[in-house]
ZAFIKE-676885 format. One line per 4 residues: for each residue x, y, z of N, C-alpha, C, O, CB. Coordinates in Angstrom, 3 decimals. Glycine has a CB too. Example, Ala and Ser with C-alpha at 12.3 -4.5 7.8 and 13.67 -1.06 7.14 Angstrom:
! ZAFIKE-676885
13.190:-5.690:7.800:12.300:-4.500:7.800:13.200:-3.300:7.800:14.236:-3.319:8.465:11.308:-4.473:9.046 | 12.850:-2.250:7.080:13.670:-1.060:7.140:12.900:0.030:7.870:13.409:1.138:8.039:14.084:-0.598:5.725
! end
This chain:
! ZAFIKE-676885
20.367:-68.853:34.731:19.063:-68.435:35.182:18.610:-67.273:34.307:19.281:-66.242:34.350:19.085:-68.042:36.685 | 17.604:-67.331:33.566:16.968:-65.973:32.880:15.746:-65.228:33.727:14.756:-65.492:34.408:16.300:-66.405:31.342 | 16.513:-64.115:33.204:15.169:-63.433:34.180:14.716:-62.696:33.336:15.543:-62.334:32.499:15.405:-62.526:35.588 | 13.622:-62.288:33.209:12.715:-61.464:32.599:11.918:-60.213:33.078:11.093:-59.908:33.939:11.956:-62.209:32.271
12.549:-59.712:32.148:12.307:-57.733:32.824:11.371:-57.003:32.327:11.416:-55.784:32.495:13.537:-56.564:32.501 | 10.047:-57.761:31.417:9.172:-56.860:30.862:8.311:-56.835:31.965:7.490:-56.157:31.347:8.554:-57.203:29.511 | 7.832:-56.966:32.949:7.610:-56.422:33.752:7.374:-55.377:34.432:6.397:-54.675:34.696:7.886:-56.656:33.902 | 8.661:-55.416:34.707:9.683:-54.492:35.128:9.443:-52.783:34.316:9.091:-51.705:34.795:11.250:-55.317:34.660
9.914:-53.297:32.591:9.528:-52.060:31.667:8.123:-51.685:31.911:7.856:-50.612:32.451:9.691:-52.371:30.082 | 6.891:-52.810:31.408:5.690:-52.179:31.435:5.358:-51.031:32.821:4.965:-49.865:32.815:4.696:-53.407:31.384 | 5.625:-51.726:33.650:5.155:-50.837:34.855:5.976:-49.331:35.016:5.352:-48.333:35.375:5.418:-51.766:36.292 | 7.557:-49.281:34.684:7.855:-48.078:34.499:7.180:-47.347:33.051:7.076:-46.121:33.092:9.327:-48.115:34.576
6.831:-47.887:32.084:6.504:-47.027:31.016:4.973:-46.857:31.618:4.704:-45.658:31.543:6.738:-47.698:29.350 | 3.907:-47.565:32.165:3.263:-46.570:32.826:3.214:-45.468:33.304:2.446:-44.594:32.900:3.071:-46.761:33.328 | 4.139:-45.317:34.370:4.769:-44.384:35.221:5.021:-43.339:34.642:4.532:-42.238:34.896:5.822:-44.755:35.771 | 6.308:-43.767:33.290:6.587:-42.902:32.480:5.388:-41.901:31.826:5.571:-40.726:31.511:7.250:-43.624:31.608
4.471:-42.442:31.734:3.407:-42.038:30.502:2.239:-41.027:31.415:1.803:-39.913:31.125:2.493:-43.758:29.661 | 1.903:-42.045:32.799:1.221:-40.993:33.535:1.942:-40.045:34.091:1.353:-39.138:34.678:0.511:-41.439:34.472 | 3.126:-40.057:34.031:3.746:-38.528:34.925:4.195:-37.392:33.825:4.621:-36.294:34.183:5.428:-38.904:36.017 | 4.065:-37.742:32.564:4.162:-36.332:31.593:2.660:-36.503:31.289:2.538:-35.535:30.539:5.376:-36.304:29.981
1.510:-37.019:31.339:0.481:-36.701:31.371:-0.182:-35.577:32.527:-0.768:-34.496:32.472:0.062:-37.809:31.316 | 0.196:-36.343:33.391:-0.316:-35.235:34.805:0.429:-34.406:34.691:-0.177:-33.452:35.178:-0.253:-35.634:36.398 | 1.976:-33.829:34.178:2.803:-32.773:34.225:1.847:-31.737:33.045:1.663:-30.542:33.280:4.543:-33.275:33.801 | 1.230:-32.520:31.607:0.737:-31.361:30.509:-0.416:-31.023:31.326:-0.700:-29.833:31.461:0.312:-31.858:28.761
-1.206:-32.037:31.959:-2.852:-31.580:32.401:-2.299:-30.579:33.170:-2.384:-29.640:32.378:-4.034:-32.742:33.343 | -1.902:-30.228:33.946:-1.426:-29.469:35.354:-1.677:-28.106:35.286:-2.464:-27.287:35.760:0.128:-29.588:35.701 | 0.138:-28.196:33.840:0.093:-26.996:33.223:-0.841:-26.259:32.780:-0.912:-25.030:32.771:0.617:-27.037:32.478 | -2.021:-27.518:32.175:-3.268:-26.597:31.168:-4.304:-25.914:32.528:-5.223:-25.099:32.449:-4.547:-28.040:29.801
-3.862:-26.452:33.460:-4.894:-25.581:34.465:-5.901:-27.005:35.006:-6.446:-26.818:36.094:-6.044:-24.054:33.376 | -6.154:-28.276:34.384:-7.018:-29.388:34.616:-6.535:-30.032:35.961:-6.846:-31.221:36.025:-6.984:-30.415:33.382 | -5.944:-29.619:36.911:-5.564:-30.198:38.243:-6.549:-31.770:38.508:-6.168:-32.939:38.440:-5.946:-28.854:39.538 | -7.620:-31.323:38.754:-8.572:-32.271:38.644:-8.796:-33.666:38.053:-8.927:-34.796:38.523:-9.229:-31.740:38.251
-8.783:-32.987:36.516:-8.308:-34.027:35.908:-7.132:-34.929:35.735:-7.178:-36.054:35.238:-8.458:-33.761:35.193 | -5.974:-34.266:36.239:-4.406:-34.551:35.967:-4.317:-35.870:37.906:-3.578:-36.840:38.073:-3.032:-32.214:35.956 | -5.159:-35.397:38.723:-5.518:-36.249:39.933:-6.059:-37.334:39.632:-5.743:-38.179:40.469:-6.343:-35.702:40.826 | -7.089:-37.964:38.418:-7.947:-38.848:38.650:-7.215:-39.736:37.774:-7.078:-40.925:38.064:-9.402:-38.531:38.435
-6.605:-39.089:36.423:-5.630:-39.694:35.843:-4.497:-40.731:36.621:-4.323:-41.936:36.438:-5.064:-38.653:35.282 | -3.763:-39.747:37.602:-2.697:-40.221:37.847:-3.449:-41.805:39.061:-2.870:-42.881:39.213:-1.576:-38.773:38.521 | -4.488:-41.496:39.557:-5.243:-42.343:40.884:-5.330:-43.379:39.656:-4.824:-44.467:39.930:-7.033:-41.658:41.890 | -5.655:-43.312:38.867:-6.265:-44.822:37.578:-4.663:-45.447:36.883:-4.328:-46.603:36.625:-7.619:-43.891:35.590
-4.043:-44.373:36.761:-2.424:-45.498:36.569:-1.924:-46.310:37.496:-1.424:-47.433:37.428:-1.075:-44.768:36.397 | -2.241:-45.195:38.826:-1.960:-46.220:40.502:-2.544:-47.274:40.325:-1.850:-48.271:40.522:-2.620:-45.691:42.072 | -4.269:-47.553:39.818:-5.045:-48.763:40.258:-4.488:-49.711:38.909:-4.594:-50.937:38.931:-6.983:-48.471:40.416 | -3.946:-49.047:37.861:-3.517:-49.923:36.846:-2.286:-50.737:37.074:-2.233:-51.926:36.759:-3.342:-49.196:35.722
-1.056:-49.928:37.757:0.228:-50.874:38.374:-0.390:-51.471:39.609:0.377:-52.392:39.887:1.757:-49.944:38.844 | -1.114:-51.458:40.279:-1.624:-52.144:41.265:-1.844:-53.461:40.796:-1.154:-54.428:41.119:-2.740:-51.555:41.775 | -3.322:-53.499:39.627:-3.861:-54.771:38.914:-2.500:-55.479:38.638:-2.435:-56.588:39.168:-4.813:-54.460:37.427 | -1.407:-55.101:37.940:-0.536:-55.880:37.141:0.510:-56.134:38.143:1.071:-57.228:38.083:-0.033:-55.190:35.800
0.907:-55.187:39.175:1.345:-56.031:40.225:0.769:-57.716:40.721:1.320:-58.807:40.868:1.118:-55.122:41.266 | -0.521:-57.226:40.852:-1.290:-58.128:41.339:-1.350:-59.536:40.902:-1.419:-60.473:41.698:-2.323:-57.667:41.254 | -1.317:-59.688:39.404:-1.201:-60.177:38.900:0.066:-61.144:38.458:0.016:-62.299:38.034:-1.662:-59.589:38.556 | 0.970:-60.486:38.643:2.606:-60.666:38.659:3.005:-61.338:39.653:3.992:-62.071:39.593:3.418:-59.460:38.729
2.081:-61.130:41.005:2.039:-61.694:42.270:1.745:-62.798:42.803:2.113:-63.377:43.825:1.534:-61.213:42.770 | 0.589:-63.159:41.470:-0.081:-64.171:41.392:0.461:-65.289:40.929:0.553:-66.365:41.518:-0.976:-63.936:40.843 | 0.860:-64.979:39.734:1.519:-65.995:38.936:2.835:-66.317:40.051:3.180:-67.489:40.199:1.991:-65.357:37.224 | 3.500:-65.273:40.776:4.451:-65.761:41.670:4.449:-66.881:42.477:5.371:-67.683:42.622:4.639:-64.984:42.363
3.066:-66.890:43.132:2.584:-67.948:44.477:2.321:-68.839:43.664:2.662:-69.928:44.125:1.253:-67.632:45.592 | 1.509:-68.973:41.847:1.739:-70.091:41.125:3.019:-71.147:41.646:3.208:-72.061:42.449:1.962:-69.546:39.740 | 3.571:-70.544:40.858:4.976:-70.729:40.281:5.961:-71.456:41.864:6.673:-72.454:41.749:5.657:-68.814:39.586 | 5.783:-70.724:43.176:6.076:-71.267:44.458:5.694:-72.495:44.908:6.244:-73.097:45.830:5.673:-70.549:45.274
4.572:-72.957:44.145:3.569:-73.628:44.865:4.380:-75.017:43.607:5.136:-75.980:43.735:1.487:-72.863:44.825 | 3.861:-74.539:42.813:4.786:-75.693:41.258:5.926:-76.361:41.999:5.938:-77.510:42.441:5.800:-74.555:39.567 | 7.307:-75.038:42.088:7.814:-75.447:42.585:8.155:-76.629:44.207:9.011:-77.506:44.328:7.961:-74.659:42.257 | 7.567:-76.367:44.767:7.264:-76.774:46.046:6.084:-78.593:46.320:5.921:-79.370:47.260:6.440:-75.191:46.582
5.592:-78.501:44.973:4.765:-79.514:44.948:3.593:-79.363:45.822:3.154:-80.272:46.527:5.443:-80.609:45.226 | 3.163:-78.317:45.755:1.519:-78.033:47.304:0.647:-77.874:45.743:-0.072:-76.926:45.425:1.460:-75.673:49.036 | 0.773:-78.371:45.408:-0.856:-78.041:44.456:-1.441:-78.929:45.114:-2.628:-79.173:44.902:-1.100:-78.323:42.605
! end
């Protein structure tokens, strides 16, 4: 069985990328900004969840023969 973990990576290197982003904004004093940032990476792993989710119930349904 192969499984496939880019996924998996993309959504942590998001994570990765918005949380030393909101850590430099913070520091510089941009609170504000370092909030709206981090709310738009949330709605970005959200979409690609979403998406990931999608193709899942595909893929259930393939399997299963309900198309």
């Amino acid at each position: 069985m192969d499984f496939d973990l880019t996924p998996v990576f993309q959504i942590a290197g998001v994570g990765f990328i918005v949380a030393i982003m909101h850590t430099v904004l913070k520091a510089a004093g941009k609170e504000d900004v370092a909030q709206w940032m981090t709310l738009v990476g949330f709605i970005l792993v959200l979409y690609m969840v979403a998406h990931y989710l999608g193709d899942l119930f595909t893929e259930v349904k393939r399997v299963f023969l309900f198309n």
